[in-house]
C-alpha positions in Angstrom: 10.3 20.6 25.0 11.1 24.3 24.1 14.5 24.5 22.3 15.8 28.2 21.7 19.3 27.0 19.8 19.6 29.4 17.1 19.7 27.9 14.0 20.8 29.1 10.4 19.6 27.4 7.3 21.2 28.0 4.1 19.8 27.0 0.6 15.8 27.4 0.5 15.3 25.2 -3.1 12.6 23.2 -3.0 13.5 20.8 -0.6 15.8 23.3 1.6 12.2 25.8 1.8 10.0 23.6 3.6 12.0 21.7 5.9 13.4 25.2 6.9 9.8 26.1 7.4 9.4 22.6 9.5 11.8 24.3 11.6 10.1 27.6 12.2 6.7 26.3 13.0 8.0 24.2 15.5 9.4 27.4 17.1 12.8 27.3 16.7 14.8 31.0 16.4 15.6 30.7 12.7 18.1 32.6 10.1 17.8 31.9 6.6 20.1 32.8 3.5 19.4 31.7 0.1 22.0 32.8 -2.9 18.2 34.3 -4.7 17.3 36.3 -2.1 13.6 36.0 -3.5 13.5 32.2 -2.1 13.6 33.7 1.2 10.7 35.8 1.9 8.0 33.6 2.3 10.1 32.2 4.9 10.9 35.9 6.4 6.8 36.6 6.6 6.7 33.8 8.3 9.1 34.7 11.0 12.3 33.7 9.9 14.9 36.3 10.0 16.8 36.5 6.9 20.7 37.3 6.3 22.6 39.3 3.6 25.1 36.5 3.8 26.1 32.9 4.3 28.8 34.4 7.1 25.8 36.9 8.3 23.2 34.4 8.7 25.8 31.4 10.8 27.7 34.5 12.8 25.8 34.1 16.5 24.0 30.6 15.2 24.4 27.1 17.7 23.4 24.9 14.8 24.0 25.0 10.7 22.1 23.3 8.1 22.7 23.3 4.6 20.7 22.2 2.0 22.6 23.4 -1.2 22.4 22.1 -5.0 26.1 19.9 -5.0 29.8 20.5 -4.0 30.7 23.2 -6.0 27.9 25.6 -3.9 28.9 23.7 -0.6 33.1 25.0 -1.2 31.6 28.6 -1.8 29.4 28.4 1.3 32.1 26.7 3.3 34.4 29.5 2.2 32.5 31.9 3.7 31.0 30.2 6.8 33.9 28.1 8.0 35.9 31.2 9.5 32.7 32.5 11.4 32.2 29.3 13.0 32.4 29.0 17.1 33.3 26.2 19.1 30.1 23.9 20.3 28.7 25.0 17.0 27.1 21.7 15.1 27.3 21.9 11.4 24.8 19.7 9.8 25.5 19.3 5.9 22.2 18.0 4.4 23.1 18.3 0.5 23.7 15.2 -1.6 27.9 15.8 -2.4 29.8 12.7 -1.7 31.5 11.4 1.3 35.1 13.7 -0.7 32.9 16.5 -0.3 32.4 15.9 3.2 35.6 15.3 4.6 37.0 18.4 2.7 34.3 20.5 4.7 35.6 18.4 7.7 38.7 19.5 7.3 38.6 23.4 7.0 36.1 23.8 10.5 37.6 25.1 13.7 38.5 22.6 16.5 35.2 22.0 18.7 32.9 22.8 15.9 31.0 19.7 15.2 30.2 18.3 11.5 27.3 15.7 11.1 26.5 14.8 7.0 22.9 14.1 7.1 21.6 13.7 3.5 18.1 12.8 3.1 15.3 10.6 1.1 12.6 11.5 0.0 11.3 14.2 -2.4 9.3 17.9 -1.7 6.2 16.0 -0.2 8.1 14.5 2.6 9.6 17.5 3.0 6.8 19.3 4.0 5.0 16.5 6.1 8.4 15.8 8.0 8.5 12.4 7.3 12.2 12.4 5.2 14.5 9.5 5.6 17.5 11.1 7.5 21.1 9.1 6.7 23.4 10.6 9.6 27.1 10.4 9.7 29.0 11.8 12.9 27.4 12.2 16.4 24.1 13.8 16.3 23.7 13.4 20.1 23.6 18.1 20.2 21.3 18.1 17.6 18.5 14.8 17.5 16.0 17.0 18.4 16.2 18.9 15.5 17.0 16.1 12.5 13.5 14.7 14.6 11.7 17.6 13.7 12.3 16.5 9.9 12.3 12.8 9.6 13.6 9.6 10.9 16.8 9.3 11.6 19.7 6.3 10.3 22.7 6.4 11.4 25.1 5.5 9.5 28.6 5.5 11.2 31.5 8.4 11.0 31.2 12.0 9.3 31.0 10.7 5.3 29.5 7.7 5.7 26.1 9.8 5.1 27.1 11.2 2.1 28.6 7.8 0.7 25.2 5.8 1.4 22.9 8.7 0.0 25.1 8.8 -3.1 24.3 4.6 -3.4 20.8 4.9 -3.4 20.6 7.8 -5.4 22.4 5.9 -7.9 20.1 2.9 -7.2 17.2 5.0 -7.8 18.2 7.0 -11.1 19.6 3.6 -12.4 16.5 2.3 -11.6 14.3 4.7 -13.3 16.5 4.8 -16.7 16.4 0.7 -16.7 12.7 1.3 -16.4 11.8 3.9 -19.1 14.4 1.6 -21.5 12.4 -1.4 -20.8 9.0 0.9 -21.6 11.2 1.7 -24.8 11.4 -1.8 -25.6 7.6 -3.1 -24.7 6.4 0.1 -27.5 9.0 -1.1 -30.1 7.5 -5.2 -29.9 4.4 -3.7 -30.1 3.2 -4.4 -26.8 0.1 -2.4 -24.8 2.2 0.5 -22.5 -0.4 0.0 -19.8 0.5 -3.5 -19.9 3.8 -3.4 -19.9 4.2 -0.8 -16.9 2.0 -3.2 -14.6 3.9 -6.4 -15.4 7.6 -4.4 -14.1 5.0 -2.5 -11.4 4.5 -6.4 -9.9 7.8 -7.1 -10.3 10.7 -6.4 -7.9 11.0 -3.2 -10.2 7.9 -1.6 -8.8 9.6 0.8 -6.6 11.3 2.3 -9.7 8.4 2.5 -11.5 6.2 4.2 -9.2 9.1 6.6 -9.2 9.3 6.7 -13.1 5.9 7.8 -13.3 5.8 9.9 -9.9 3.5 13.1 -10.1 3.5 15.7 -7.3 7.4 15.6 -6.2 10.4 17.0 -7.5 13.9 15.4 -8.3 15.4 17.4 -11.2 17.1 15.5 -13.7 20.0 18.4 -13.5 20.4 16.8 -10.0 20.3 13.4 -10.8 22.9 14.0 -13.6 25.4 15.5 -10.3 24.7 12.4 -8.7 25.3 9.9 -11.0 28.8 12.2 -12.0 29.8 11.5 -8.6 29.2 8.3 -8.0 31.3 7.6 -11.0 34.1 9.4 -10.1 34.6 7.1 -6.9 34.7 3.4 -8.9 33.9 2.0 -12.3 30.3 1.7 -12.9 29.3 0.9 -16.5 26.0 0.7 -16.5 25.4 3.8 -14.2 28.0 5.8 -17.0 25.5 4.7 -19.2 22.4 5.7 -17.4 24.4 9.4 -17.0 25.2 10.0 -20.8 21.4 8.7 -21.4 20.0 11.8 -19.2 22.7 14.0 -20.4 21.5 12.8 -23.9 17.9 14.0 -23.2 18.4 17.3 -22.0 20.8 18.4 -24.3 17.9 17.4 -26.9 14.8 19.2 -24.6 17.0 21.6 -21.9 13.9 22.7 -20.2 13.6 19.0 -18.8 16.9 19.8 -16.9 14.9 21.2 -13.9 11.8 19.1 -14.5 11.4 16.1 -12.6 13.1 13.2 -13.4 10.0 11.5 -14.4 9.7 13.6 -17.3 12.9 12.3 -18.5 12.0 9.4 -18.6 9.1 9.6 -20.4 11.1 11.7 -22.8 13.4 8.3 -23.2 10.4 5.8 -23.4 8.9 8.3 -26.4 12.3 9.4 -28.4 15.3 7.8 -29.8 
């Protein structure tokens, strides 16, 4: 089915590049803004147009995605885009920020523009292949078509309830990767074979986080997991996720550069240091 909805996509980081690019190969008319203009141009050589601005690039568009670093980029976004907006216009917010974040954004569109939070799973590899795990708040009825052009789609319930269930299983998964390099910690201190140790909690019901521990080839930064994990523990008391988020703030205060490395590196920075 040909689809000629023009579509605006703002934020082209590493996940926001190539599910914009999913996009354009599967022809849909496509403008694209990124705060480092540089970001853009393979995208633009490619056939993408590209805007000056966030209001630029959403001025004549039928659908919005954003794919932006947390909250505080989403507000300076919103500021700009939210006045431009026309009715029948469908909003899809695709960032990890919280269900807050969300309903704030909810509250500052136009009557008959249409928010959906749509936060995904799934690192820069599914990303590319279009195989992401979609978690979709609001009605996505306008825009299926295009969410199916990136993954598979949950729905989740109302506008928020995206954002609030991404924000859990980040928190699962970061948790679940600090438990892991500690426990790694603990196997080198009794003296114990590394190798050994990593297959006995791989066979274990900890294997997902340890494959993610030890991932090669993706890209979570550990900058973004600490945002998550500060979220999540604004909404509720979680003490052993506030501990998990003062470990990771911990490590990169000691080695900044691993603030934009992949969270596996932090954790083999934890299993290695004191």
């Amino acid at each position: 089915m040909e689809h000629t909805e023009k579509i605006a996509f703002l934020g082209l980081g590493h996940m926001g590049a190539p599910m914009a690019r999913r996009l354009l190969t599967a022809g849909h008319p496509l403008t694209v803004w990124n705060r480092t203009r540089a970001r853009a141009e393979p995208l633009v050589a490619e056939g993408a147009a590209l805007a000056g601005s966030p209001a630029g690039a959403v001025r004549d568009a039928d659908v919005v995605i954003t794919m932006l670093a947390g909250p505080d980029a989403l507000t300076a976004v919103a500021d700009a885009v939210a006045p431009e907006l026309r009715p029948g216009t469908t909003w899809i917010e695709m960032s990890t920020v919280g269900p807050d974040a969300v309903r704030e954004l909810a509250a500052r569109l136009k009557d008959g523009v249409n928010l959906v939070d749509a936060p995904v799973t799934g690192s820069t590899d599914r990303a590319a292949e279009g195989t992401l795990g979609i978690l979709a708040g609001g009605d996505t009825a306008a825009v299926d078509h295009v969410l199916a052009r990136l993954g598979t789609v949950t729905r989740t319930g109302p506008p928020g309830s995206g954002a609030a269930l991404k924000l859990v299983v980040n928190t699962a998964v970061i948790g679940g990767v600090g438990i892991v390099a500690e426990a790694l910690r603990l196997a080198a201190a009794l003296g114990l074979d590394g190798d050994t140790a990593r297959d006995a909690l791989r066979a274990g019901p900890l294997g997902g986080a340890v494959e993610r521990a030890f991932a090669d080839g993706v890209l979570f930064t550990t900058d973004l997991a600490v945002k998550d994990l500060r979220i999540a523990t604004s909404a509720t008391e979680l003490p052993v996720t506030t501990t998990v988020l003062e470990r990771l703030r911990r490590t990169t205060r000691h080695e900044p550069a691993l603030s934009h490395a992949d969270i596996a590196q932090a954790a083999t920075h934890i299993i290695r240091t004191s």
